[in-house]
N, C-alpha and C positions, 0 to 999 in steps of 0.2 A: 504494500500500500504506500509507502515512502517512497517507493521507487516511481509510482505515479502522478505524485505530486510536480509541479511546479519550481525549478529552482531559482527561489526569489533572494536576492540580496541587493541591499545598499552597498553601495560602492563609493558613496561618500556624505557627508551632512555638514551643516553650519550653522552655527549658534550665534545670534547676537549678542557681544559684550554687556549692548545696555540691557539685554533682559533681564541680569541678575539672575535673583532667585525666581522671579516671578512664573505661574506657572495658570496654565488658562485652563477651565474646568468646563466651557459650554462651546463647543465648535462647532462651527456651519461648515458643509462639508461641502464643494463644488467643482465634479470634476468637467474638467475644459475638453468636452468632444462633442462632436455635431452626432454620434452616433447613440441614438437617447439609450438603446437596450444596454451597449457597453456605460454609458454613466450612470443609468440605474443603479445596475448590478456592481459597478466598485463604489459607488456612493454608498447604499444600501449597507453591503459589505463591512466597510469602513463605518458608518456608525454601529453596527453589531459589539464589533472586536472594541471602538471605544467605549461603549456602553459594557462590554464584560470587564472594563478595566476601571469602571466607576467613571464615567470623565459623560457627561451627556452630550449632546451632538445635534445637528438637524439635517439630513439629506433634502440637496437643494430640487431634485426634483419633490421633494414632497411640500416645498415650502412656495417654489415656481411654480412645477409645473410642466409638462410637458410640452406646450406648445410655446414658451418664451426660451427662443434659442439663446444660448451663452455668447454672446457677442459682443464685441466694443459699445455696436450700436444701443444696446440693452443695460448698459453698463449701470445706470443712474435707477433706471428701474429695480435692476437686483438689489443695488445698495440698499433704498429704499425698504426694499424686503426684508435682507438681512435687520435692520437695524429698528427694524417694529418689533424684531423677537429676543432673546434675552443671552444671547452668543455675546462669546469675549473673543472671538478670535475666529476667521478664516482659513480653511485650509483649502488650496487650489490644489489638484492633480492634474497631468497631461503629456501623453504621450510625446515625447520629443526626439524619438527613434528610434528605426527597427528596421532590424539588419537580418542577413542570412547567408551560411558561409556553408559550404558543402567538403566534405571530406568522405575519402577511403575509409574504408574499415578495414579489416587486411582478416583473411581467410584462418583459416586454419584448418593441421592436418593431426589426428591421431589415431595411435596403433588399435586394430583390432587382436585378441587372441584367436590362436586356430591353433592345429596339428597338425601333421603329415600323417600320411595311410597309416590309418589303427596303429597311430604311437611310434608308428617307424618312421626312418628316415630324419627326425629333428623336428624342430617345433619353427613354424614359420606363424608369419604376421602379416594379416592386410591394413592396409589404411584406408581408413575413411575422410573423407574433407569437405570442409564446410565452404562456400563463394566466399568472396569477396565482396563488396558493396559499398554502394554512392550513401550518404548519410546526411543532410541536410540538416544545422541547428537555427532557429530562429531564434530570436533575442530582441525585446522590448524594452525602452527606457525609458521610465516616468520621472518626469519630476513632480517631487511634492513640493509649494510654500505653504509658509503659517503666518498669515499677520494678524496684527495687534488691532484687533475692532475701533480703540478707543484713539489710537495713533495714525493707525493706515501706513506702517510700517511694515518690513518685512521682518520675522522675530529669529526665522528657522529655514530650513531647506534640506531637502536630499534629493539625491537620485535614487534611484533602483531600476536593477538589471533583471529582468524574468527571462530563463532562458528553456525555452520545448514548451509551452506550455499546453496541457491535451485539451484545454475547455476553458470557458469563460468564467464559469462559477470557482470550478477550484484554482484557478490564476485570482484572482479579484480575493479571493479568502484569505491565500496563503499572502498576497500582496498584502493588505490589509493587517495580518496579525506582523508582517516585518516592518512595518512601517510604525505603527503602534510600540512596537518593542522599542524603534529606536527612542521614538520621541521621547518615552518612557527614560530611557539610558540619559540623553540625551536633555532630559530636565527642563523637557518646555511644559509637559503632563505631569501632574502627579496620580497616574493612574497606578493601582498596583502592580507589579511586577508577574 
């Protein structure tokens, strides 16, 4: 079952000096794709795993809405939104690249047992062997910010790297709990550990 999952890591993050200790307990959660099913499901996602970690949250399609795209144009209206509800802090998500590199697998060959005529003559061995093969890895990199409701600064940031991922839902999960962990390490959350 490990072996099916998603391998999701950050690959880097950044704290701002001025945030101190300060640490945001009500997040609005918005991620930046014109693709509503994908920002559902890593919105959604993502407030679960904050909400398991004590930290309450708002997914922006729940707060939007489905038919107010995420745009520049839109920009004033979301604020608006955000800012009638009781969030200390924004998190944006968004895909910022996605690559795909193809490699060899390289064969293999091993011994069968056998015999020679009923026991005479010595003991011989066939081989068996397994192709060769083309292997394609995908790889997708989000970046996550977190800014300060009250500032309209930026507090935090990461990237992260998902690399095979088999599905939307268990990519979006596992995304979600390593993104969460970090913030958590990371000391913008005081969610539990």
């Amino acid at each position: 079952m490990v072996s099916c999952a998603p391998n999701t890591k950050i690959i880097g993050s950044w704290k701002s000096p001025e945030l101190g200790t300060k640490t945001f307990k009500d997040i609005f959660i918005l991620g930046l794709s014109d693709n509503f099913i994908n920002r559902k499901t890593f919105e959604e996602d993502m407030a679960i795993i904050l909400k398991e970690k004590g930290v309450k949250s708002t997914a922006s399609v729940d707060a939007i809405g489905p038919g107010t795209a995420i745009q520049q144009k839109n920009a004033e209206h979301i604020e608006e939104i955000i800012k009638k509800g009781s969030s200390d802090a924004i998190m944006t998500m968004g895909l910022i690249d996605q690559t795909s590199e193809t490699r060899y697998v390289q064969g293999s060959a091993y011994p069968m047992a056998g015999y020679g005529f009923r026991g005479y003559y010595g003991y011989y061995g066939g081989m068996a062997y397994t192709p060769g093969y083309y292997a394609t890895d995908k790889s997708y990199f989000v970046e996550i910010k977190l800014f300060d409701l009250s500032t309209g600064t930026m507090v935090w940031s990461a990237q992260s790297e998902t690399v095979n991922p088999s599905n939307l839902e268990s990519a979006a999960m596992t995304f979600s709990r390593v993104v969460v962990d970090r913030m958590i390490k990371d000391g913008v959350i005081a969610g539990t550990k």
